[in-house]
C-alpha positions in Angstrom: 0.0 0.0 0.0 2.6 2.2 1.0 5.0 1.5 -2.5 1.8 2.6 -4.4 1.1 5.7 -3.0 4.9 6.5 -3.6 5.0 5.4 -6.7 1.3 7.3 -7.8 3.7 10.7 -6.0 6.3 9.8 -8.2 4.2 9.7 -11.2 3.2 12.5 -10.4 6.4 14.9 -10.3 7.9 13.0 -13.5 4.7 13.8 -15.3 5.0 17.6 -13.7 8.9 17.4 -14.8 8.2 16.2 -18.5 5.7 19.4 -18.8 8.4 21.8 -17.9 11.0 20.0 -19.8 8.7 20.4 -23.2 7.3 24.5 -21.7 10.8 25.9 -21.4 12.3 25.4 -24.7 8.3 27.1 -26.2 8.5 29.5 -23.2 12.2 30.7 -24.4 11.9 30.6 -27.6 14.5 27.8 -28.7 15.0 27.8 -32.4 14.0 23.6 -32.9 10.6 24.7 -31.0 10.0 27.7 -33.5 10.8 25.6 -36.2 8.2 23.2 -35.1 5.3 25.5 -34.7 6.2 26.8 -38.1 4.9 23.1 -39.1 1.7 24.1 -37.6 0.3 27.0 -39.8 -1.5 24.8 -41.9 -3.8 23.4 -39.1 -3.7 26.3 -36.6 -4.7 29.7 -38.5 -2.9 31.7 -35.9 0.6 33.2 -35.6 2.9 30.2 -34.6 4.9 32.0 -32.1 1.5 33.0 -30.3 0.8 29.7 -30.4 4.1 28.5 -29.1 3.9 30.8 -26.1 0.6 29.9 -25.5 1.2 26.1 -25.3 4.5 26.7 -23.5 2.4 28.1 -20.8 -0.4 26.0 -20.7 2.4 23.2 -20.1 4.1 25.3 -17.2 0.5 25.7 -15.6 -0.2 21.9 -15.8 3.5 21.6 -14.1 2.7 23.8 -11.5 -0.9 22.5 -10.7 0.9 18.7 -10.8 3.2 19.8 -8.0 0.5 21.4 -6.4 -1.6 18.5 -6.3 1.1 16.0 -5.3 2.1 18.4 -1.8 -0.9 19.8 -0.9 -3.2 16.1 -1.8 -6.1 18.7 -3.1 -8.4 16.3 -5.1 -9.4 19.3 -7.3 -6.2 20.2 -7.9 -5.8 16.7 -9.5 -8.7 16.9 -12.0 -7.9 20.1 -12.9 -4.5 18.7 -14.0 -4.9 15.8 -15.2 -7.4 17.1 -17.5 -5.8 19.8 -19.1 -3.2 17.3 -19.3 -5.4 14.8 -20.9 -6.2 17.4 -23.4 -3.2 18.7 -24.4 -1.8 15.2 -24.9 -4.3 14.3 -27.5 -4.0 17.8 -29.1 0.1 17.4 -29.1 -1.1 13.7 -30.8 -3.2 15.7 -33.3 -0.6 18.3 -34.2 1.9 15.2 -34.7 -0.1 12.9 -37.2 -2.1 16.1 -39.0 0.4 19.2 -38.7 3.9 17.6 -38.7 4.8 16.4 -42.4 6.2 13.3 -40.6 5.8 12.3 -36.8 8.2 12.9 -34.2 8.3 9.4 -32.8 9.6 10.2 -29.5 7.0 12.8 -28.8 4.5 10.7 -29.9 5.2 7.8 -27.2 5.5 10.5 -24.5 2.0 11.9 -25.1 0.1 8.2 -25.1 2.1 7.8 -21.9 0.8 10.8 -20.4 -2.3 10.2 -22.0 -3.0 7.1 -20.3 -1.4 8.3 -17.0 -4.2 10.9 -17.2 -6.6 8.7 -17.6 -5.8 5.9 -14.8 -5.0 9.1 -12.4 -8.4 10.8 -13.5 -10.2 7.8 -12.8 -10.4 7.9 -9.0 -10.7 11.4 -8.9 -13.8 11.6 -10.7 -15.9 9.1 -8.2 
């Protein structure tokens, strides 16, 4: 019992650290992230570095609100989280296969595991 609430903690903060690790390079502007959101225009009819910024800081906020949950145990805090992290998974999964000429493999597996972290962590919050 005690290993799994560890463990669901731990999930937790790497799924908190994996949303900074993808805001800050959107947040500052690195050129590979620019690039990227230059892919975009075809789906997304507004100006890619808006929409950079924009999705750089939702990610921080669902990083923030992740850490938030795991110290302070607030169930709301959790289902605010995990479901803006649910849906910015499966629109990162959208931009991939319909945006992105060809898929970024990596990022693809990163967002189906978030994805379905989001959903098993969801599922007892929403009882």
């Amino acid at each position: 019992m005690k290993n799994t609430k560890i463990a669901l903690k731990v999930s937790d903060f790497v799924a908190a650290a994996f949303m900074v690790f993808f805001a800050l390079p959107k947040l500052l502007g690195a050129e590979k992230s620019i690039q990227g959101f230059e892919q975009f225009k075809s789906l997304v009819p507004i100006d890619p570095n808006v929409f950079r910024v924009f999705t750089g800081a939702v990610e921080l906020i669902i990083a923030i609100l992740l850490i938030l949950y795991t110290i302070k145990n607030k169930h709301s805090l959790g289902k605010l989280a995990y479901i803006l992290l649910l849906a910015t998974m499966i629109g990162g999964l959208i931009m991939e296969f319909f945006a992105r000429p060809v898929p970024q493999w990596v990022l693809v597996v990163i967002a189906i595991i978030l994805l379905v972290l989001s959903i098993v962590k969801l599922k007892p919050l929403v009882k």
